[in-house]
N, C-alpha and C positions, 0 to 999 in steps of 0.2 A: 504493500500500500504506500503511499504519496502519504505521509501523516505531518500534519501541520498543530506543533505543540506553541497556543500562544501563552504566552509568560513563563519561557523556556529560561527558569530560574533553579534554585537548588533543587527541587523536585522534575522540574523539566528537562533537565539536563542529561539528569540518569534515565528517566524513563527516553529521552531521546536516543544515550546511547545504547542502551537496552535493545531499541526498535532498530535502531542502523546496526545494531551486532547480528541480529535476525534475516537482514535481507529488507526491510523497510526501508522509502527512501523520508527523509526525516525535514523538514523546515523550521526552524526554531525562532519563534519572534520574541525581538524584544525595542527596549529604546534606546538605547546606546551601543553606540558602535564600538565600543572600546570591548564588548563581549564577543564581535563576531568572527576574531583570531581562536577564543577559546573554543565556540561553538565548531567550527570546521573542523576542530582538533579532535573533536568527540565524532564526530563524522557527521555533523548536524548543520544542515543551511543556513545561515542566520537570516531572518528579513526584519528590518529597523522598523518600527512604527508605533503608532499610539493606538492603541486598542481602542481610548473613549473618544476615537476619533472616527466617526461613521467614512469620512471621503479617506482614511487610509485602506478601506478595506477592500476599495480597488487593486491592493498591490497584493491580495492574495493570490496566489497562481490557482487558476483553473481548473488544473487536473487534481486538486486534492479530495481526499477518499476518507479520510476524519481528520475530524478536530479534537484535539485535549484541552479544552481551556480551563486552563491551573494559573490562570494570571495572579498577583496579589495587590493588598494595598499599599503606597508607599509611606502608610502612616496609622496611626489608628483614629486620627479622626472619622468622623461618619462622611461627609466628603468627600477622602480618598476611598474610602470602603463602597459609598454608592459608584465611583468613577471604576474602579479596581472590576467592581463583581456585579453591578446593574449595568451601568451603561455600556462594559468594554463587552458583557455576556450578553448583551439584548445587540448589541449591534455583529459580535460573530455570529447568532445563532441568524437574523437578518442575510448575512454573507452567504449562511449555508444553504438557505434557500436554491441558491443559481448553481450551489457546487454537485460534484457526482458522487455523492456522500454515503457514504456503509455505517458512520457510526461518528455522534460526536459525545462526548465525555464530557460531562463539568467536574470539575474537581471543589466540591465544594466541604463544608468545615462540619464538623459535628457543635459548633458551635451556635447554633442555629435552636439548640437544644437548653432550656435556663432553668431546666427542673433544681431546687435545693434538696428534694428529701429522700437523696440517694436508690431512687429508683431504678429499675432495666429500662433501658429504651435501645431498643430498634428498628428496623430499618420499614417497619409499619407505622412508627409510631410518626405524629403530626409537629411539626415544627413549634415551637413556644419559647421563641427569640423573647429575652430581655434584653432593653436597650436595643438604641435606635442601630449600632453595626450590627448588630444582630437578627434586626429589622432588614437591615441592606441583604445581607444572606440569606433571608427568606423570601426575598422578594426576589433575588437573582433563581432560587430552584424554580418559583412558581414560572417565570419567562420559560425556562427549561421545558417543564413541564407542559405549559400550554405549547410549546412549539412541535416537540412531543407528537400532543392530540392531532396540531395542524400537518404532521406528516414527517419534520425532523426528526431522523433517527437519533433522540437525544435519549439519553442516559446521565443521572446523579451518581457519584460518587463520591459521599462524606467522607472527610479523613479527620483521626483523632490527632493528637498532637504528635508531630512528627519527627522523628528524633535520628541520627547515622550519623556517618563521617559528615565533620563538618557541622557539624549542629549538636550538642550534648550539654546545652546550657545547661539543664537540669542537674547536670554532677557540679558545674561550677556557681550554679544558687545553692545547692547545700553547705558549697566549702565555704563561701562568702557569708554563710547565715540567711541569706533572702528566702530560700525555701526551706524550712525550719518546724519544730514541736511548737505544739500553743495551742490555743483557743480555734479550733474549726480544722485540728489534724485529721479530723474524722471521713472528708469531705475524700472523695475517691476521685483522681486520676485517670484519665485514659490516654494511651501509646497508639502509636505506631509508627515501625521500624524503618523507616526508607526503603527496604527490600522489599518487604512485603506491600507498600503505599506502590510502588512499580510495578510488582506482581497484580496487582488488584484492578490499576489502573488499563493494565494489558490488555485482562480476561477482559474487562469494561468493553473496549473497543473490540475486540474479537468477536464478544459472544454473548456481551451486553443485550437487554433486552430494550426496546423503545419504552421511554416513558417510565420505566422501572429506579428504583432508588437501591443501592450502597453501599453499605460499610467497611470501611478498611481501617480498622482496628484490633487491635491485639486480643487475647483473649480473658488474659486477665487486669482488667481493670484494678488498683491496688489503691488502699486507703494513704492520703497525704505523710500521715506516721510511715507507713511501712516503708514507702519510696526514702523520707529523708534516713530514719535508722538504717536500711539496708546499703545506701548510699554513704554514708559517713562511715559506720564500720569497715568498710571496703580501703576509705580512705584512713583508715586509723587515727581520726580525732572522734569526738564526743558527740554527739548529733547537737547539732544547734536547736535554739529556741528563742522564742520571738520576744521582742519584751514587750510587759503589759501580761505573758500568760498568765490566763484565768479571767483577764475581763472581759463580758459579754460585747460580742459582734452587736450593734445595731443590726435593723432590718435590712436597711439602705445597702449594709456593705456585704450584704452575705452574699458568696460567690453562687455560681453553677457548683454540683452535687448531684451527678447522675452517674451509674454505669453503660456505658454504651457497649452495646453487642453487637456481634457480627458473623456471629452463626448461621444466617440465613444465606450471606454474600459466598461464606469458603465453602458453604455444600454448595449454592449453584454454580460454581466456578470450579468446582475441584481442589480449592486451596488449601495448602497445608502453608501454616507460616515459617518461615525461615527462626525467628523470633518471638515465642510463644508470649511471654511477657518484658515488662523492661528489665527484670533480672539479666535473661540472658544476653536482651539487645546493647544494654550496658554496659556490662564485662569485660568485653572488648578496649573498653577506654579510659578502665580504671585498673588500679595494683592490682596484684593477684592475688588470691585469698590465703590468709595467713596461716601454717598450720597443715 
């Protein structure tokens, strides 16, 4: 296939050279030219342009056969997240209309999801975005979805947070104290590995269904304690702790609190994860266990 990955960034990257290791020929967009030495390097086309730019989308080439749009925001205001995931996704799915399309992919966030009281939710379950970026990602599946019904071969794909070479802040917020014991360690985390975020995104385009939603996450979701103590033991200091622990969260500041599953996505796909939980995905980037 001709696959055109737009916001061919840490996740687009690998999944590009993943597709051009296969025999895929690969297009990689992004805004700056200073990436399209790298991109070629991976065996990946670069094309320069602005996604929330409806008249760039002239410069897609013709013959392309999916889309991955995995673009992101260049900020967390709600501005760049509507420019980022509404406008750049409502104007590729637009594009695709004209193209000779087998399959296009959103790459969208499990964050879409604001449950607090540590529920299951999967890939049936209905969006209930808190806050307004969270509004913007719900609004960017629904484009998806209606494009969908109107005949684009579109498919969701939520990703939990995403972790690999190159990305493992989570070991360096333990060492620093920022991810720490306290008041609200109860609240459960969800992964996912970079390997298997490619793997997911793959079957997606392969063998994806129209209209169908998701999940590329881990399988065990782990409580905020487990991650920091397992993490700091590894590194042989003390687990950190927040100060203030023990005083009550306001309402206002209580986080997201859900486990997200994805049981349904690795049996329709056949998946087996490479990295069952962050234990294993993490190891790789820390000491080696003492003993």
């Amino acid at each position: 296939m001709h696959v055109l990955i737009a916001g061919c960034g840490w996740l687009g990257k690998s999944l590009g050279r993943a597709l051009a290791a296969r025999g895929d020929r690969v297009t990689g967009v992004r805004r700056s030219a200073a990436a399209a030495a790298e991109l070629r390097g991976l065996g990946i086309e670069p094309l320069l342009l602005d996604l929330a730019d409806w008249h760039a989308m002239r410069a897609i080439p013709p013959d392309v056969e999916a889309i991955v749009a995995c673009q992101s925001a260049n900020s967390d205001e709600v501005d760049a997240y509507r420019a980022a995931y509404v406008e750049a996704t409502g104007n590729l799915l637009e594009a695709a209309r004209s193209l000779p399309l087998r399959a296009f992919a959103y790459t969208g966030s499990t964050g879409v999801f604001g449950q607090r009281d540590g529920s299951d939710v999967d890939e049936t379950a209905p969006p209930s975005p808190a806050g307004a970026s969270a509004e913007a990602l719900a609004e960017a599946e629904r484009l998806v979805l209606d494009a969908a019904h109107a005949g684009v071969p579109a498919r969701i794909v939520r990703l939990s947070g995403l972790y690999g070479p190159g990305r493992t802040g989570t070991i360096e917020r333990v060492r620093s104290g920022a991810l720490a014991l306290g008041t609200g360690d109860d609240v459960f985390m969800n992964f996912c590995h970079l390997d298997d975020a490619v793997a997911a995104v793959t079957a997606a385009i392969d063998r994806g269904r129209s209209g169908a939603i998701y999940h590329a996450t881990d399988a065990h979701p782990a409580r905020r304690r487990e991650v920091v103590e397992w993490i700091a033991a590894r590194l042989g200091i003390p687990a950190p702790r927040l100060p203030g622990d023990g005083d009550p969260i306001p309402d206002g500041r209580r986080g997201a609190n859900r486990r997200i599953l994805g049981e349904r996505t690795r049996a329709e796909f056949q998946l087996t994860l490479a990295w069952p939980s962050f234990r294993e995905g993490l190891a790789p980037f820390l000491p080696p266990r003492r003993g």
